[in-house]
BAKOLSE-573998 format. One line per field, with one value per residue (C-alpha): x, y negated, z negated; residue number from 1. Coordinates in pm, 1 decimal. Last residue first. Layout:
east = [X,...]
north = [Y,...]
up = [Z,...]
k = [NUM,...]
This chain:
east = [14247.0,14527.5,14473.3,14759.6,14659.7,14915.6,14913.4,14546.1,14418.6,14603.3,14448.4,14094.9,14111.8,14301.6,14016.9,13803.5,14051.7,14293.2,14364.8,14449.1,14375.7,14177.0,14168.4,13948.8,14065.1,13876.5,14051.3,14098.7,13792.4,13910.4,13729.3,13817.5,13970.4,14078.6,13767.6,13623.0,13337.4,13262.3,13353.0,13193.7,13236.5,13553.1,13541.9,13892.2,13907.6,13883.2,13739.0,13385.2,13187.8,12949.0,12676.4,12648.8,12703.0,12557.9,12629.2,12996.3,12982.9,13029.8,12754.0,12534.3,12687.6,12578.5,12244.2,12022.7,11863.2,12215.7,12383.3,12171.6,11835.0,11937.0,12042.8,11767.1,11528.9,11767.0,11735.8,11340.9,11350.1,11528.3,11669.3,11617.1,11219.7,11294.9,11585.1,11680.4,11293.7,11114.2,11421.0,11410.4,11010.5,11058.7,11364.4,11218.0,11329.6,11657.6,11810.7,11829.0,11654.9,11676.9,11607.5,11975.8,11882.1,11994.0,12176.1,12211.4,12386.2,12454.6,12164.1,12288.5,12037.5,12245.4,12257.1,11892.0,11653.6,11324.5,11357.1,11634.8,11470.9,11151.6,11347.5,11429.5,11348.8,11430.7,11217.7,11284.7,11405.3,11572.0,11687.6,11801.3,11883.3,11909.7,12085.1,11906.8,12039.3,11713.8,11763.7,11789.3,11549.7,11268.9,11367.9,11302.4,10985.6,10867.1,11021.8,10706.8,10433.9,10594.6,10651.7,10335.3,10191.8,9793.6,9769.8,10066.8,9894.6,9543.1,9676.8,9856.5,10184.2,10211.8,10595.4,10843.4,10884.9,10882.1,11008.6,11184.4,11209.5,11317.6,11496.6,11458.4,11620.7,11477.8,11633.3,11269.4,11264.4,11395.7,11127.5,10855.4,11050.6,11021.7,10682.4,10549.4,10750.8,10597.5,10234.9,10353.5,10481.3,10187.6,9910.8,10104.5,10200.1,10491.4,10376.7,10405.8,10248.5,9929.1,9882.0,9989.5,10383.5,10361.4,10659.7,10873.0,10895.8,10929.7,11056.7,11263.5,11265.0,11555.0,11480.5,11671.6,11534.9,11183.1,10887.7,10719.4,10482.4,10459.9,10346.3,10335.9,10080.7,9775.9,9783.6,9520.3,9343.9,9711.0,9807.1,10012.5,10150.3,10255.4,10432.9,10503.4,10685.7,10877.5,11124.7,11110.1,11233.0,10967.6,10675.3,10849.3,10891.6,10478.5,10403.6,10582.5,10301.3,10308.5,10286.1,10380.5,10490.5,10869.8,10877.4,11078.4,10828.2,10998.5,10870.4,11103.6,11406.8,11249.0,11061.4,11414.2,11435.1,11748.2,11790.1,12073.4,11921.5,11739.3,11386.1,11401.2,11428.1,11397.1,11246.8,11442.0,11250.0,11360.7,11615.9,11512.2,11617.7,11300.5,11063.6,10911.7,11006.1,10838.3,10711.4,10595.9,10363.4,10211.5,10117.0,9922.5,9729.9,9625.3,9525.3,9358.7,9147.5,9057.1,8916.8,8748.9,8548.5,8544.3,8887.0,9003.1,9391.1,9588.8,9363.0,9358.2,9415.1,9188.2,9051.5,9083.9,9140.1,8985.0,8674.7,8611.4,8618.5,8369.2,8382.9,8138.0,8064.7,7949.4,7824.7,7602.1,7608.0,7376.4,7549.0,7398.6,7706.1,7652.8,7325.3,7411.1,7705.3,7596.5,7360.9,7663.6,7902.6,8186.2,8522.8,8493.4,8539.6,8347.6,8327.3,8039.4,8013.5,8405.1,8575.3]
north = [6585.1,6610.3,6892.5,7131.2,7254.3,7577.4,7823.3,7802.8,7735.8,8033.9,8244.7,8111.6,8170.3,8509.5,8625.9,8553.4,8638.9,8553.2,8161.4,7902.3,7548.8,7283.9,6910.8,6653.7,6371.1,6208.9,6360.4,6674.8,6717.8,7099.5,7285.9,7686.1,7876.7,8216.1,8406.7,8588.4,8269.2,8280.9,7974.4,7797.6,7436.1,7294.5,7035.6,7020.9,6777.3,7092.3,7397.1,7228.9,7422.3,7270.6,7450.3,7823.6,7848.4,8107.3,8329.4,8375.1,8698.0,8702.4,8486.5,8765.0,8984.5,8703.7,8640.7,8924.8,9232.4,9425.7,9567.0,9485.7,9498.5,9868.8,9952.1,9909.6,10013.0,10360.9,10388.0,10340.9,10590.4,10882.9,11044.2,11303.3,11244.9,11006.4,10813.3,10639.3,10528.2,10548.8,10349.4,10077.9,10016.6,10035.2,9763.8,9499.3,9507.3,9413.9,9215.9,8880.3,8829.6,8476.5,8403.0,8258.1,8002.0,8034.7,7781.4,7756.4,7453.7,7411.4,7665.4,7831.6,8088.4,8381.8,8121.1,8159.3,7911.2,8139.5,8364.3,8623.4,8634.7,8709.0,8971.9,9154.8,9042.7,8700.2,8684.6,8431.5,8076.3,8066.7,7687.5,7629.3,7307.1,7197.1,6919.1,6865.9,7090.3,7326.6,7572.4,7862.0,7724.6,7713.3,8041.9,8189.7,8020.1,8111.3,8489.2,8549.7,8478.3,8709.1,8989.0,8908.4,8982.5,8990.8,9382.3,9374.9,9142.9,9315.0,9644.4,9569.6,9436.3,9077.9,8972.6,9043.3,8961.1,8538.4,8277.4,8085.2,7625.8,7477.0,7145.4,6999.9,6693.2,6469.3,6362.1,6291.0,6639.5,6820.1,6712.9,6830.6,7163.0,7261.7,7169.6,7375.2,7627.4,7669.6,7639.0,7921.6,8119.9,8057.3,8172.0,8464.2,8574.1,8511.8,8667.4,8410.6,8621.4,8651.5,8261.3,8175.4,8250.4,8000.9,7985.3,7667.8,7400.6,7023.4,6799.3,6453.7,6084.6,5888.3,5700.0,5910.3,6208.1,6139.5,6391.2,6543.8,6844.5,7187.2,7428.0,7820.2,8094.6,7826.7,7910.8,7629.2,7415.2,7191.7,7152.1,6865.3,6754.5,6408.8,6480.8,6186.4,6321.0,5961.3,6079.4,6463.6,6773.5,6813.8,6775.7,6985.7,7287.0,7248.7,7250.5,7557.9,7713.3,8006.9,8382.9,8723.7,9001.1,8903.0,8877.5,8609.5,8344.9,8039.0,7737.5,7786.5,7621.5,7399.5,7189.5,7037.5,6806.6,6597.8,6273.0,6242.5,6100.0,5812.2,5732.2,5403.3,5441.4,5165.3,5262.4,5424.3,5441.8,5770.3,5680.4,5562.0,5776.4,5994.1,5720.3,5437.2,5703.9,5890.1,5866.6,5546.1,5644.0,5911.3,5658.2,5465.3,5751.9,5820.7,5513.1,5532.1,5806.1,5731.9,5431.1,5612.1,5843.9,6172.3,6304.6,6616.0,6694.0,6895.1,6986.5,7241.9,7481.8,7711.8,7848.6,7621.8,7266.3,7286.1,7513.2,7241.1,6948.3,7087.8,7285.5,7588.9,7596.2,7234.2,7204.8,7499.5,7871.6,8149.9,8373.9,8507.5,8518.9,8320.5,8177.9,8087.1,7978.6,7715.3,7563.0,7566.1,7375.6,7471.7,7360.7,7239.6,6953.4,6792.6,6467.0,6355.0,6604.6,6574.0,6309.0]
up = [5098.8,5311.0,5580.3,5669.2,5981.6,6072.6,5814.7,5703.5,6032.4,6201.5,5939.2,6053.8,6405.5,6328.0,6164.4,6480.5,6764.6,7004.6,6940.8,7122.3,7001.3,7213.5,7028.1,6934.8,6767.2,6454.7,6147.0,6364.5,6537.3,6685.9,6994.9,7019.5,7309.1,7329.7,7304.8,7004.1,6918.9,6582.3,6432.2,6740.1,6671.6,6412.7,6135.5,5969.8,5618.0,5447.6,5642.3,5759.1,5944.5,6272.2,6364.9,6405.7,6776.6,6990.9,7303.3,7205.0,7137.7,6731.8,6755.1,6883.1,6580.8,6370.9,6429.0,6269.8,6423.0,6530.0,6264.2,5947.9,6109.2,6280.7,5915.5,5754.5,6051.5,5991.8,5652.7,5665.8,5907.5,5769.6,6006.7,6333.9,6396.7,6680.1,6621.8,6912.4,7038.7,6669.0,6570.5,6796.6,6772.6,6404.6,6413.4,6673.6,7000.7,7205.5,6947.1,6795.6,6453.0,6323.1,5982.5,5959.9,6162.5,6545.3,6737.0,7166.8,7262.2,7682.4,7764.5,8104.7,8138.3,7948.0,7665.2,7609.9,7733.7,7619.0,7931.2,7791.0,7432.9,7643.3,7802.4,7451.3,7115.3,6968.7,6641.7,6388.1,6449.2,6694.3,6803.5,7201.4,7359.2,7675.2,7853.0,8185.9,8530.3,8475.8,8734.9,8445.8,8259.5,8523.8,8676.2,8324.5,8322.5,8673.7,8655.2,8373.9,8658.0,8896.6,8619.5,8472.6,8737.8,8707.9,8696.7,8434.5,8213.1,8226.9,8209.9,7881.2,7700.5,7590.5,7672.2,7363.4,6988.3,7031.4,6778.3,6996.7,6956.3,7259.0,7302.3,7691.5,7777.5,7994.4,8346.9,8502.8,8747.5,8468.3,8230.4,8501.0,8588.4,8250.6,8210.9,8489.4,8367.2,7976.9,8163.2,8410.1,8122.6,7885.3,8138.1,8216.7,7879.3,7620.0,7279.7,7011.7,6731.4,6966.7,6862.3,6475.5,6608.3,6815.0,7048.8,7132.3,7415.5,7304.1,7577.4,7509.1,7478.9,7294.1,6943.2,6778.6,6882.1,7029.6,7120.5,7411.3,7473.4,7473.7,7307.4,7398.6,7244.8,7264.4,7651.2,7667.6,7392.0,7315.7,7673.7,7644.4,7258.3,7196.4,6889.0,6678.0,6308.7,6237.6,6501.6,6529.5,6297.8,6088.8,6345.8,6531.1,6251.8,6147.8,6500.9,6488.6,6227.7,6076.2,6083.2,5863.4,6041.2,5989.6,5594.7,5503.3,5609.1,5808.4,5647.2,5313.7,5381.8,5636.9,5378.5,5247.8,5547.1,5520.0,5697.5,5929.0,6238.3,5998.6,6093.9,6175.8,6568.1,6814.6,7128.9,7433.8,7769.4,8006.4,8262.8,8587.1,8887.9,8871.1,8810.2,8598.3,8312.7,8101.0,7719.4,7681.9,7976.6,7751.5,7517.3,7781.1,7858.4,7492.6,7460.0,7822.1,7702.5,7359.9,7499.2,7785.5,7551.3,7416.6,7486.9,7716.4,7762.0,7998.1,8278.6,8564.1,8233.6,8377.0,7983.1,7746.1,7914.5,8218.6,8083.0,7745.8,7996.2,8251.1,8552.2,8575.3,8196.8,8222.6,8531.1,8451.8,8578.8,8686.5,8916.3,9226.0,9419.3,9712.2,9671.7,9296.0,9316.3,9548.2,9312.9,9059.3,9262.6,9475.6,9433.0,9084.1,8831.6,8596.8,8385.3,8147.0,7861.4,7751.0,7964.9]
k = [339,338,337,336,335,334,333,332,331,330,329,328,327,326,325,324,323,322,321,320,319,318,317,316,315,314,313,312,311,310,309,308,307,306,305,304,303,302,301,300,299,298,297,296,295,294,293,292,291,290,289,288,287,286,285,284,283,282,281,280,279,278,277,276,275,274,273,272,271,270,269,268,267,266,265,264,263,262,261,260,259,258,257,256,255,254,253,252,251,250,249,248,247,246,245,244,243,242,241,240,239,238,237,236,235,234,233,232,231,230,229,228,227,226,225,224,223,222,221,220,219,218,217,216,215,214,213,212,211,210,209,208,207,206,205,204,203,202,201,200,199,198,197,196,195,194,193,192,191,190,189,188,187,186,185,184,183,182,181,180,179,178,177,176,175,174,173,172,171,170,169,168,167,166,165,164,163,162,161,160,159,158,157,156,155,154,153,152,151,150,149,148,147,146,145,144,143,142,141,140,139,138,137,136,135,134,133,132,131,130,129,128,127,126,125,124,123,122,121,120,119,118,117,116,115,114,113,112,111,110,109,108,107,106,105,104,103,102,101,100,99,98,97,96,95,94,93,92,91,90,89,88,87,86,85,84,83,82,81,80,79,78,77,76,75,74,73,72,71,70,69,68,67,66,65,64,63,62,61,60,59,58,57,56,55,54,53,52,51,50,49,48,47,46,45,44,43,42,41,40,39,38,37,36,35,34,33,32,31,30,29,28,27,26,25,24,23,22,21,20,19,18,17,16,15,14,13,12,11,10,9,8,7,6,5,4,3,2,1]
């Protein structure tokens, strides 16, 4: 409760003879420390109403237990409704922030987000939504916070709720718009490698369906630890705003091309070869949604192995192919659809 609880190993009297510090309850232990700057707690409210409402919406959330599956409520928001705000939510210049609460809220079942953690590691959110009806756990960047830098305190709070929805059996969707970890002394001092490992161990043990939207920036290991394919993600998409590569253009082209070309060329062309989606689809480590060639729907359109999945007026079917272009040619020649 904000002004009334507190929380602390050693109180403020004792403080004081030990260290000589001059603290109150309140900055020692209170709500506003636990939730901002500790993060021992994951919500504050002002009274005990607000409290248990908020407590009892929580529960709606979860599950009995770990072997129960999560609670379904009926949904009338439809699954297929279009959301013409998204077009334009994602700034086309890549400096320039906004909101992902703004993409969740969007996206979710009549636009509930129960967020946890909302006044600590601001960079991160997390919290729990429904799709369809069915529960599951929000992770995605903030772009407003440090431009979505991952950092200690976000990494273990990122984990910590990882490992909570896998524990239950829900499914984890997770929304990236981060350029890198936050560089600095203080970050590196603190481990940010052994703090950083947490999430990407997280993801990677996660045995829950998971699901992966970029939305912008997807630069280097952070890229790696935000549920990337590399970390078994079963569906990985990326808008076409998305930028995956290993850093951002300048930063690549200061390193490779230092002082030999012209730079704004070379950032153009750097962004054009590698810092947009497609050559990572190319790889198989995305998929573009679902195309539509005729009557044929088909996954992966851009995947260069040998196999490809077919819904061919209803039945699904593996074809063989051995490239991209041939992929399509083969179509063309070999699926006559009626129209």
């Amino acid at each position: 409760m904000e002004g009334t609880s507190y929380l602390f190993i050693t109180g403020p009297d004792v403080v004081k003879s030990v260290t000589n510090e001059d603290v109150t309850q309140e900055d020692l232990g209170g709500a506003k420390t636990h939730t901002a700057v500790s993060g021992v707690a994951h919500r504050a409210f002002e009274n005990d109403i607000d409290a248990l409402l908020n407590l009892r919406e929580f529960f709606n959330y979860i599950p009995l237990n770990n072997k129960d599956p999560a609670p379904i409520r009926e949904c009338q928001d439809p699954s297929d409704r279009l959301v013409p705000g998204l077009d334009t939510l994602v700034p086309l210049e890549s400096t320039k922030a906004y909101d992902m609460l703004d993409v969740v809220h969007a996206i979710v079942d009549e636009r509930e987000f129960f967020e946890l953690m909302p006044n600590y590691a601001k960079n991160i959110i997390i919290g729990f939504a429904r799709m369809n009806g069915c529960t599951v756990g929000i992770v995605g960047n903030q772009p407003k916070v440090a431009s979505g830098c991952l950092d200690i305190n976000s990494s273990v709070k990122g984990a910590r709720f990882v490992r909570f929805c896998d524990a239950f059996n829900i499914p984890i969707i997770t929304f990236v718009d981060v350029p890198g970890f936050l560089p600095g002394t203080n970050q590196e001092y603190g481990g940010i490698i052994r703090h950083g490992a947490k999430l990407l161990y997280a993801f990677a043990e996660a045995t829950v369906p998971k699901i992966t939207v970029i939305t912008r920036k997807a630069y280097g290991g952070a890229y790696d630890v935000m549920s990337s394919k590399h970390l078994r993600g079963d569906l990985n998409y990326a808008w076409p705003t998305a930028e995956v590569a290993v850093m951002g253009a300048k930063g690549a082209v200061q390193i490779i091309f230092k002082g030999k070309v012209n730079k704004e060329e070379a950032e153009a062309h750097y962004v054009e070869t590698f810092a947009n989606p497609f050559p990572v689809a190319m790889r198989g480590k995305y998929q573009r949604g679902c195309c539509e060639f005729s009557n044929l729907t088909f996954l992966l359109p851009f995947f260069p192995f040998n196999a490809i999945y077919l819904n061919l007026h209803g039945h699904t079917r593996i074809v063989q192919f051995v490239s991209c272009l041939q992929k399509l040619e083969r179509l063309k020649k070999y699926f006559i659809c009626p129209t």
